[in-house]
C-alpha positions in Angstrom: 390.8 139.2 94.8 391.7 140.3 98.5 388.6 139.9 100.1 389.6 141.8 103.4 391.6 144.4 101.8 388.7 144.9 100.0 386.8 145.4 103.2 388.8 147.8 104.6 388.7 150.3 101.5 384.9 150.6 101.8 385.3 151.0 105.5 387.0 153.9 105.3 384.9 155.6 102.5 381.8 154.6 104.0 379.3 156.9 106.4 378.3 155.2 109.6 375.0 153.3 108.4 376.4 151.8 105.3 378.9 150.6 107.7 377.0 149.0 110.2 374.8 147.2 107.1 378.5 145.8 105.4 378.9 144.9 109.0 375.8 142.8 109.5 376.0 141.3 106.0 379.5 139.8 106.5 378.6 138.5 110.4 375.1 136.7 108.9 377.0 135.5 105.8 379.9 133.6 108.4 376.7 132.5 110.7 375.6 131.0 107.2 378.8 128.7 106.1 379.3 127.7 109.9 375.2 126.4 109.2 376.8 125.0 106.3 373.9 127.1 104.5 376.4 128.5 101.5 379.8 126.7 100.3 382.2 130.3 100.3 381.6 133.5 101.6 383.4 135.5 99.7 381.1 134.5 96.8 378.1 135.5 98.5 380.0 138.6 99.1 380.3 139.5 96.2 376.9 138.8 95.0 375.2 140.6 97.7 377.6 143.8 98.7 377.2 145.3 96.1 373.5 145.9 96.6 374.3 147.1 100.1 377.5 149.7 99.7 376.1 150.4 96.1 377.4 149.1 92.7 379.5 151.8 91.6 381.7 152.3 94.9 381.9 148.1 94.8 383.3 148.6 91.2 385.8 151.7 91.9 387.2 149.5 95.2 387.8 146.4 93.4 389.2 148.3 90.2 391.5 149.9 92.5 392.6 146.5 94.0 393.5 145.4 90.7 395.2 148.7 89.9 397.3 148.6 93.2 398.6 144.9 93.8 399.9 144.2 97.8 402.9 145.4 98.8 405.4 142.2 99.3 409.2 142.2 100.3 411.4 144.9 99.2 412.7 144.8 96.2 416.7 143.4 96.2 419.8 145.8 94.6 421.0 144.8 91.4 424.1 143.5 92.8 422.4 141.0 94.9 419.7 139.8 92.1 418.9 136.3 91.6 419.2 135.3 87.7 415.6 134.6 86.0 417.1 131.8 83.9 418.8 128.6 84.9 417.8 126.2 87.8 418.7 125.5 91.1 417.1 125.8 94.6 418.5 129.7 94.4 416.2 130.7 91.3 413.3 133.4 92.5 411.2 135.1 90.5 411.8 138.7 89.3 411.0 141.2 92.2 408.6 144.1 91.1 408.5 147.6 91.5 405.9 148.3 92.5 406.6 146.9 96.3 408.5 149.9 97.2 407.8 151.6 100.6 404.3 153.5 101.8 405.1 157.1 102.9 402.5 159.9 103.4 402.5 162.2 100.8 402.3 165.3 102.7 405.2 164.5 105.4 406.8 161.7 103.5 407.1 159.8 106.6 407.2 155.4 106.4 405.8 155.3 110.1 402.5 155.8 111.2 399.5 153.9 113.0 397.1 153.9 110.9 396.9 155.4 107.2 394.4 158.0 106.7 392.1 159.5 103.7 393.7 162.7 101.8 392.9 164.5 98.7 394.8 161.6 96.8 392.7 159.4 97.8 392.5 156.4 100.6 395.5 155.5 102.6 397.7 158.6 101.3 398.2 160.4 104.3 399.6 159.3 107.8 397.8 159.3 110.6 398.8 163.2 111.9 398.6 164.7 108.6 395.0 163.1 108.0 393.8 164.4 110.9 395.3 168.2 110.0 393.1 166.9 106.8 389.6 166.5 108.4 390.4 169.7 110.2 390.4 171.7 107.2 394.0 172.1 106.0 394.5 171.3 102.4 398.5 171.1 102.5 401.5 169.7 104.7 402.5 172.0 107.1 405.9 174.5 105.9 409.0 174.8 107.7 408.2 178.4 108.0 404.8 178.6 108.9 404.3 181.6 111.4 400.7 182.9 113.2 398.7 185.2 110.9 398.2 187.3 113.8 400.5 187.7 116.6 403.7 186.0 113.9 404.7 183.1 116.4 406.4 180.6 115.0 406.0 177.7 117.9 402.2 177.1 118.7 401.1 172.9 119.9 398.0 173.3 117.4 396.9 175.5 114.6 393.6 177.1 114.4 391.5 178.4 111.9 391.3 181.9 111.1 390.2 184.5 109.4 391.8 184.0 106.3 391.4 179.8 106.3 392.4 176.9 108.2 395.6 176.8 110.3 396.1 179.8 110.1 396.4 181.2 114.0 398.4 179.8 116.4 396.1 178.2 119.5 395.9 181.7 121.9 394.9 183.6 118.7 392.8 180.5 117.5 390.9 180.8 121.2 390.6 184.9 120.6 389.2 184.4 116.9 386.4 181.2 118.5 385.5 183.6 121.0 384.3 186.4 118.8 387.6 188.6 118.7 388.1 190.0 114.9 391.6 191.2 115.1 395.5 190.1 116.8 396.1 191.4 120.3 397.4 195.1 121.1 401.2 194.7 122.2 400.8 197.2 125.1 397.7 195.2 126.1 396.2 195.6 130.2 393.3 193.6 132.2 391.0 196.2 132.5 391.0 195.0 136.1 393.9 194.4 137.7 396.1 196.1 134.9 398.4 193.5 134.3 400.3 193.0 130.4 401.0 188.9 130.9 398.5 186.3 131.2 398.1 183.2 129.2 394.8 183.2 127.8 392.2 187.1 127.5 388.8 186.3 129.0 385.8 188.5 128.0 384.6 191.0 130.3 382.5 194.1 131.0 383.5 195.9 128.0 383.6 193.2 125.6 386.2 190.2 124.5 389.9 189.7 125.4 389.3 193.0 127.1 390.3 190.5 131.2 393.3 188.3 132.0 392.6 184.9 132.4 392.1 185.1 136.8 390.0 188.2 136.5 388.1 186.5 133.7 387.1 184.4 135.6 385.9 186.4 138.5 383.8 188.2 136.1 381.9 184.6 134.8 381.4 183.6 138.6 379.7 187.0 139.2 382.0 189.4 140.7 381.7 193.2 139.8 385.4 194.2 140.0 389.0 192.8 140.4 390.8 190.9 143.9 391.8 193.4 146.4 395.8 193.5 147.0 395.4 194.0 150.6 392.7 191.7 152.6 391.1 191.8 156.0 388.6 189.4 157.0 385.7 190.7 158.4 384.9 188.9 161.2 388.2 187.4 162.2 390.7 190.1 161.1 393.1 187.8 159.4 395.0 188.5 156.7 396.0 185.5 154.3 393.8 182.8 153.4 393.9 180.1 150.8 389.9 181.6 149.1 388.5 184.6 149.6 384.0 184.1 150.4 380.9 186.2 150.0 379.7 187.7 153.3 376.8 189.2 154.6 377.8 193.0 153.4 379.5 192.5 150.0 381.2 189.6 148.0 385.4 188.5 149.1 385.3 189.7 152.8 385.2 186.8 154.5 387.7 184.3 154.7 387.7 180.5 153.9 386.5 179.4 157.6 384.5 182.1 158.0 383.3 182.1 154.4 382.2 178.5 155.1 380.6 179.2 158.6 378.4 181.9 156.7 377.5 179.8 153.7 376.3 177.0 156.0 374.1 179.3 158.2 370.0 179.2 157.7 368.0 182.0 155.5 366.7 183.5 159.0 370.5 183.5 160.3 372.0 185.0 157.2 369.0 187.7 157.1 369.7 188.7 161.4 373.7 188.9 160.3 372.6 191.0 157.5 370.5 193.4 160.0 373.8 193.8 162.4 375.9 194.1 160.1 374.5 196.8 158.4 373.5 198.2 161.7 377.2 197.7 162.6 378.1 199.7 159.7 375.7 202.7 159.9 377.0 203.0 163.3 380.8 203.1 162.7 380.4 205.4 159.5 379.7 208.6 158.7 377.3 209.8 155.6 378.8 210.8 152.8 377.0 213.0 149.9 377.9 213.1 146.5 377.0 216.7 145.1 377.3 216.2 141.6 375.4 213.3 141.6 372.9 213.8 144.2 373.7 210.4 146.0 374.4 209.5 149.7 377.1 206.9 150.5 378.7 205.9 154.1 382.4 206.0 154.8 384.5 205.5 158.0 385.0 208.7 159.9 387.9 210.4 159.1 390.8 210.7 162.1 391.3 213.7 163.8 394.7 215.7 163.3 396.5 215.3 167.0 398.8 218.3 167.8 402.3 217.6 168.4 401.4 218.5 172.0 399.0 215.6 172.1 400.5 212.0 173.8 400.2 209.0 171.2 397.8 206.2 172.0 399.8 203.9 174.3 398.5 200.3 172.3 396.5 200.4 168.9 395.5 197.5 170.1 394.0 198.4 173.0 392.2 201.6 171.2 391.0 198.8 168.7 389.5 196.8 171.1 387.5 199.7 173.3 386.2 200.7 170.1 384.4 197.4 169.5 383.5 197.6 173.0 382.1 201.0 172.4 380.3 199.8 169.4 379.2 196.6 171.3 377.7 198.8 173.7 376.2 200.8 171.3 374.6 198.2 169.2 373.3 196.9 172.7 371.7 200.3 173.2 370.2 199.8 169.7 368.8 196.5 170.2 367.2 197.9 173.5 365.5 200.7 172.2 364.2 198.3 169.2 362.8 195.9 172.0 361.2 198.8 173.6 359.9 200.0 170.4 357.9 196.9 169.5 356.7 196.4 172.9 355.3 200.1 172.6 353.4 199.2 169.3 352.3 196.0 170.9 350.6 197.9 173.6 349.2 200.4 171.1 347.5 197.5 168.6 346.4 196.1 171.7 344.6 199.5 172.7 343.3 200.4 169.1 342.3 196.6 169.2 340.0 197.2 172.1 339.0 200.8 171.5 337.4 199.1 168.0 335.3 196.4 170.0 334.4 199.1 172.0 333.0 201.1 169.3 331.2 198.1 167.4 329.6 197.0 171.0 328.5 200.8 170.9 327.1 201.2 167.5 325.2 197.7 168.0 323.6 198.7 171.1 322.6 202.2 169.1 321.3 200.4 166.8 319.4 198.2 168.8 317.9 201.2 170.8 316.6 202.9 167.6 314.9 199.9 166.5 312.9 200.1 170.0 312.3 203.4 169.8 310.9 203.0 166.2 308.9 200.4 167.4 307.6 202.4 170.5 306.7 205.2 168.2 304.7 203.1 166.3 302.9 201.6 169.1 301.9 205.6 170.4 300.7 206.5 166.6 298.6 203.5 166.8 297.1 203.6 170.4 296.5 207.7 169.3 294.2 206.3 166.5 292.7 203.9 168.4 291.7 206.5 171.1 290.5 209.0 168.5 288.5 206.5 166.9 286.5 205.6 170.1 286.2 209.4 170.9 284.5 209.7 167.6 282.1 206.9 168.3 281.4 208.1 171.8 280.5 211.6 170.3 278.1 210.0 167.8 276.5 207.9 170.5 275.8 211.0 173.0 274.5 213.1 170.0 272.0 210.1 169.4 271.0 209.7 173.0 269.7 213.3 173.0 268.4 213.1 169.7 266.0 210.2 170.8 264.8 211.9 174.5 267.6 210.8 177.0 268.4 213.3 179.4 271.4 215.6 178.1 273.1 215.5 181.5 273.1 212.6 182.2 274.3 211.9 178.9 277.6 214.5 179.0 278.0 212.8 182.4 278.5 209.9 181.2 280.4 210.7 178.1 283.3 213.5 180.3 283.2 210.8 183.4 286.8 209.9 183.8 288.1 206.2 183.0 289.1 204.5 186.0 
């Protein structure tokens, strides 16, 4: 019995844990003879493996073993055979023949780096055609194999499709993985830029394969719609530049320096380049009003038809440049009147802001003046009492005087004489 070959059978019909157990049981079994714990290993092995990979996969390995003997020398021609008889330092024993050649019995190749599991069986298919296995195929590959979809012949991979494994060639394969149920229009366009040739159709919009592989792309970073043809950066006028950046206004105006200038800037300096920008651009453009839909838009002013009469603009450079400086002065004048505006309201707060203290000094001084006078009139009721109280007494009194004798005139005398 071939211990190792043994070994490597239930390697490669083992899962992972099994594995890893045969593993550990073979490394503390080695640990053991070094120790000098067991005479032989392989009879350890043999008692104890079988518990771990289970008895009946033990039984169908070594059964095979015995069923399949090593492969030894190739077997010699019958012109060249050795007689079985006689003696003589020449006599061999008879070659069997079984020791013929391995070869993978899908591509009947001899070669291959490592022999792989197939429907046969362990170690029946070479290395390429068991991994075409373990991806689902269940044949070798035909000379005349060509895409279920699209009818290429040439593809580096199959992929599966709708009707089974390798059946697509890889662009289809992508097109069926991402959700696309049918082969690719011949008089295909990008719904973007409108172009027939690109080498892989991206999702957009509208659904899959519908972009080429650059606008694709645009649409997963974001962007709304394809690349311009023509481009104008919009703060340093050039025209060609390696990226195309996001700016203040709207997304691929900017250039790559300028792109990375903006993207670098603070929240506070990206939101004051928003404001003049879009002050910029109210300025230079005229409103624009969609009828039909009831929406306004701005666009730039449209040029004035010159007569023939007219003289042409000596430099289009020059008119370019006093039209920033017109719109410089302009967005000065803006600025100004903005100032002015929020000095204006500063004032005003300020005013209201004093006009209110004002008014609750007021109403607390009110206040406190109706509380005197409250308490004033209720001093007056109470000193009108008083007094009409003592009048009363006083009445009494004189009645009682003349009652008892006194002389009355002397008695109203007293009673009218004036407090002094």
């Amino acid at each position: 019995m071939d211990v190792n070959r043994l070994l490597l059978d239930l390697c490669q019909v083992l899962d992972p844990v099994k594995r890893n157990e045969l593993r550990t049981l073979v490394q503390e079994l080695k640990a053991k003879k070094a120790a000098r714990e067991i005479p032989s290993v392989t009879q350890a092995l043999v008692e104890q493996a079988p518990a771990v990979v289970g008895a009946d996969l033990w039984r169908e390995c070594l059964e095979k073993q015995l069923r399949e003997p090593v492969p030894g020398p190739p077997a010699q021609s019958s012109a060249d055979a050795v007689p079985t008889t006689g003696g003589g330092e020449d006599a061999r024993p008879p070659v069997s023949s079984s020791n013929a050649q391995w070869r993978c019995n899908w591509c009947h190749t001899p070669k291959t780096r490592w022999k792989a599991q197939g429907p046969d069986g362990p170690k029946t298919l070479c290395g390429k055609c068991g991994w075409l296995h373990a991806n689902g195929e269940t044949g070798p590959r035909s000379a005349d194999w060509s895409c279920g979809w699209c009818g290429v012949q040439a593809t580096p991979r199959r992929y599966k499709g709708p009707k089974g494994p390798g059946t697509l060639c890889g662009s289809c394969g992508l097109r069926h993985a991402n959700g696309a149920t049918r082969p690719p229009a011949e008089n295909w366009l990008c719904d973007w830029c409108e172009t027939s040739e690109t080498r892989l159709r991206r999702p957009g919009p509208k659904g899959p394969g519908t972009l080429c592989q650059p606008c694709g792309g645009r649409f997963d970073n974001g962007k709304t719609g394809p690349l311009s043809p023509t481009f104008e950066c919009r703060w340093c006028k050039v025209t060609s530049t390696h990226q195309r950046r996001d700016g203040p206004t709207g997304e691929d105006e900017l250039c790559a320096s300028c792109g990375g200038c903006y993207g670098h800037a603070s929240a506070k300096v990206k939101a004051r380049l928003v404001h003049v920008e879009t002050e910029l651009d109210r300025l230079t453009s005229v409103p624009v009003f969609d009828v039909d839909g009831g929406t306004e838009t701005r666009a730039p002013p449209p040029k004035r038809a010159r007569d023939d009469g007219d003289a042409a603009p000596a430099s289009s450079l020059k008119a370019l440049k006093d039209a920033r400086d017109a719109t410089a002065v302009d967005l000065g004048r803006v600025k100004s009147e903005n100032a002015a505006l929020e000095g204006q309201r500063d004032r005003t707060d300020a005013t209201a802001a004093a006009a209110s203290a004002a008014a609750a000094t007021a109403n607390a001084d009110a206040a406190a003046a109706a509380e005197d006078a409250e308490d004033a009139q209720d001093t007056l009721g109470y000193q009108v009492r008083f007094t009409d109280a003592l009048q009363t007494k006083i009445d009494e009194l004189a009645a009682l005087a003349k009652a008892n004798g006194v002389d009355a005139a002397a008695v109203d005398a007293i009673k009218n004489r004036a407090n002094l």
